[in-house]
C-alpha positions in Angstrom: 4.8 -7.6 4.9 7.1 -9.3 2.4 9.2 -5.9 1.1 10.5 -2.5 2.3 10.7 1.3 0.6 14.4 1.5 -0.4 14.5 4.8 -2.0 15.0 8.4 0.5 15.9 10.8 -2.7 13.3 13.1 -1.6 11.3 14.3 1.7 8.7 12.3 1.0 10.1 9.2 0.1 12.7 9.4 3.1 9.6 9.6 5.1 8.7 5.8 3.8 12.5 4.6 4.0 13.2 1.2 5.3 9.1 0.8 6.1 7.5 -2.5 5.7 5.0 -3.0 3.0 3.4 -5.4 0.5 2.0 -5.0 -3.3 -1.3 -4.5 -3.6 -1.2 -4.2 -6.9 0.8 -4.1 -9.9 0.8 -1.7 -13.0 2.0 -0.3 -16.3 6.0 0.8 -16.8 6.5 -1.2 -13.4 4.2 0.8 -11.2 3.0 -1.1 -7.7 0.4 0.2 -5.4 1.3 -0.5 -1.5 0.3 -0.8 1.4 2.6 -0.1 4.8 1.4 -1.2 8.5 -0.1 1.8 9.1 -2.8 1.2 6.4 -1.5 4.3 4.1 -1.3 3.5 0.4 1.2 4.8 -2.2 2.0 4.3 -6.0 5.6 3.9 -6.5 8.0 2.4 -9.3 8.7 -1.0 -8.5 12.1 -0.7 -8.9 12.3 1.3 -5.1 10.9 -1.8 -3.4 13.5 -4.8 -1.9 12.4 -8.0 -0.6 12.5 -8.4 3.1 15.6 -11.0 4.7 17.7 -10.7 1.7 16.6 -13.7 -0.1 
């Protein structure tokens, strides 16, 4: 898992706050498909995503 779900503007989204995940795949207007431990899968603006250990 090389990034975590920065964004918790919503229920939903506070639900994925702080989880590890990676990019699956990447899309139009900066759209990425993840994937967290758990196996679940979301589409999300790439722009809600941080790297993990702040390099």
């Amino acid at each position: 898992m090389t990034h975590y779900y920065a964004w918790k503007n919503n229920e939903k989204r506070a639900q994925m706050y702080g989880k590890p995940c990676r990019i699956i795949a990447r899309g139009t207007q900066n759209s990425r498909e993840i994937e967290f431990e758990d196996g679940t899968r979301e589409i999300v603006s790439g722009n809600a995503l941080r790297k993990l250990g702040g390099k």
